[in-house]
C-alpha positions in Angstrom: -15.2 -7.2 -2.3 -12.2 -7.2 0.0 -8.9 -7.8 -1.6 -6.9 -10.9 -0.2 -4.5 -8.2 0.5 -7.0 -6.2 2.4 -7.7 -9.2 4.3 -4.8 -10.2 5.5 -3.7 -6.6 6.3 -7.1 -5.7 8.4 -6.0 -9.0 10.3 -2.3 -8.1 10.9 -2.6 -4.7 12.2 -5.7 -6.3 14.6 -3.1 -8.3 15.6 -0.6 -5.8 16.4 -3.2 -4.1 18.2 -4.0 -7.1 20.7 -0.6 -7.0 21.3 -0.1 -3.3 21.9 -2.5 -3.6 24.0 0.0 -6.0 26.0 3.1 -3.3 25.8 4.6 -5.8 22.8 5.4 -5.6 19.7 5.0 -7.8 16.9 7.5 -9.8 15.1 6.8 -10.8 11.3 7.2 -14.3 11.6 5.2 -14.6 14.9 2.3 -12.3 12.9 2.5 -15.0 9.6 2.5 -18.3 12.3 -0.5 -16.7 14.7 -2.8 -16.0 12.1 -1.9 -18.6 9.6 -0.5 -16.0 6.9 2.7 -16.3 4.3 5.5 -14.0 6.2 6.8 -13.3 2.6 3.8 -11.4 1.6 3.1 -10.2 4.9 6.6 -8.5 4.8 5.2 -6.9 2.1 2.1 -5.7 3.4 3.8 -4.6 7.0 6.2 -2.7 4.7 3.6 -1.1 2.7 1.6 -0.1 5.8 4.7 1.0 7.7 5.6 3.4 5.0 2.4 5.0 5.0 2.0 5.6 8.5 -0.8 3.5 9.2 1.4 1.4 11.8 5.1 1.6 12.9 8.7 -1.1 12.9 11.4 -1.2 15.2 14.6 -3.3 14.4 16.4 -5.1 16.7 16.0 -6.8 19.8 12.6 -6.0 21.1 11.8 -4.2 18.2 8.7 -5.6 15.6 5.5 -4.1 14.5 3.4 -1.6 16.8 0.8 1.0 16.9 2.0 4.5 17.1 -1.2 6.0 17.1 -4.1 4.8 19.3 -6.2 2.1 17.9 -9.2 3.9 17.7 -7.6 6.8 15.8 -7.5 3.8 13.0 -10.8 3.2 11.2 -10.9 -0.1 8.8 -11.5 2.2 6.0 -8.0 3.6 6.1 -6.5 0.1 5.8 -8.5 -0.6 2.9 -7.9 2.7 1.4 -4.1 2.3 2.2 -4.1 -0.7 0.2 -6.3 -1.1 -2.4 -8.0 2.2 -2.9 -11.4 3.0 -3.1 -11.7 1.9 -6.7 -14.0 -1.3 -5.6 -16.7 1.6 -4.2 -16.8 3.1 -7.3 -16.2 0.9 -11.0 -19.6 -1.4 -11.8 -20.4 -5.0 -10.6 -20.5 -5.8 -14.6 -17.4 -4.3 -15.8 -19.3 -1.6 -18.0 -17.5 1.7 -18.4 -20.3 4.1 -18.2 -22.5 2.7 -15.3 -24.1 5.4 -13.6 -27.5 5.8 -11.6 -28.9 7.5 -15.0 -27.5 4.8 -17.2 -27.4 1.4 -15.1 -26.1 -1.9 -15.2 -28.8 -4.6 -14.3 -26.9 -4.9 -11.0 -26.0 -1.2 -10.2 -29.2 -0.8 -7.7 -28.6 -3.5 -5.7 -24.8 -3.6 -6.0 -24.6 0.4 -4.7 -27.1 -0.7 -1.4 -24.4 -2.8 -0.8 -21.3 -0.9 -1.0 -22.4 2.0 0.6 -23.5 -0.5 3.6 -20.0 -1.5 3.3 -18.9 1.6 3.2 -20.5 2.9 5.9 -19.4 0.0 8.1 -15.6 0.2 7.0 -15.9 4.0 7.8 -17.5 3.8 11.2 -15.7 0.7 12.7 -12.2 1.2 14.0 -9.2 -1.5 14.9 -10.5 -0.8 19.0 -13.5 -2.0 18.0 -12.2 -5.1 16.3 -9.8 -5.7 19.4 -12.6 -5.2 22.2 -14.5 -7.7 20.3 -12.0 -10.3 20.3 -11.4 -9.2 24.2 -14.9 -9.9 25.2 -14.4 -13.4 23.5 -17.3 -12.4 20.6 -14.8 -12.6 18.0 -11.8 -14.4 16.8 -8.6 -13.5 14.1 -7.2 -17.1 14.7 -8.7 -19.8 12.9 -10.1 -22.3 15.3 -10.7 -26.2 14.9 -14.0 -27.0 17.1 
């Protein structure tokens, strides 16, 4: 449901967070080697989120990505609304232009259970919550080899 862009966004600004957290910032390359992204598009994504606030660059020595608002002012909804919209909570599973609760798709039921749960979650949760998971050792933006 989550656009690869969405994705790699949520996990980029978690990261930034961890390291916030540590008084650094966040260089692009070190972001796209860390978390096993392309730095190319994640310029592009950094950029896009930078411009609209959601998280802040420096240039220069020292500078990088950072937080400039407090992690739990940042709830995952805002990231995905940042960069794809809300479109995806609202246009049918099926592709049908007039889906509606009076005039539904087969799938429109079970598909709006599911994005409101989404919804709900993406809403609620916020990039502190994320980050004092990964804290505790419960969760993990890295891929890991076991």
């Amino acid at each position: 449901m989550l656009s690869k862009t969405t994705e790699y966004a949520l996990r980029a600004v978690v990261y930034i967070a961890l390291n916030n957290d540590k008084g650094a910032r966040s260089g692009l390359k070190e972001i796209g080697k860390e978390l096993e992204l392309p730095a190319h598009f994640m310029g592009k994504i950094l950029q896009d989120l930078v411009r609209k606030g959601v998280v802040a660059s420096m240039k220069g020595p020292g500078g990088g990505f950072y937080l400039h608002r407090e992690a739990r002012e940042i709830s995952l909804l805002e990231i995905v609304q940042t960069i794809d919209g809300l479109e995806a909570f609202k246009k049918c599973g099926m592709g049908m232009k007039k889906c509606s609760d009076t005039h539904p798709c087969p799938l429109h039921h079970d598909i709006s259970l599911y994005r409101g749960q989404l919804l709900q979650t993406l809403s609620s949760k916020t990039i502190q919550d994320l980050v004092d998971g990964i804290n505790t050792g419960k969760y993990f933006i890295r891929n890991v080899i076991e």
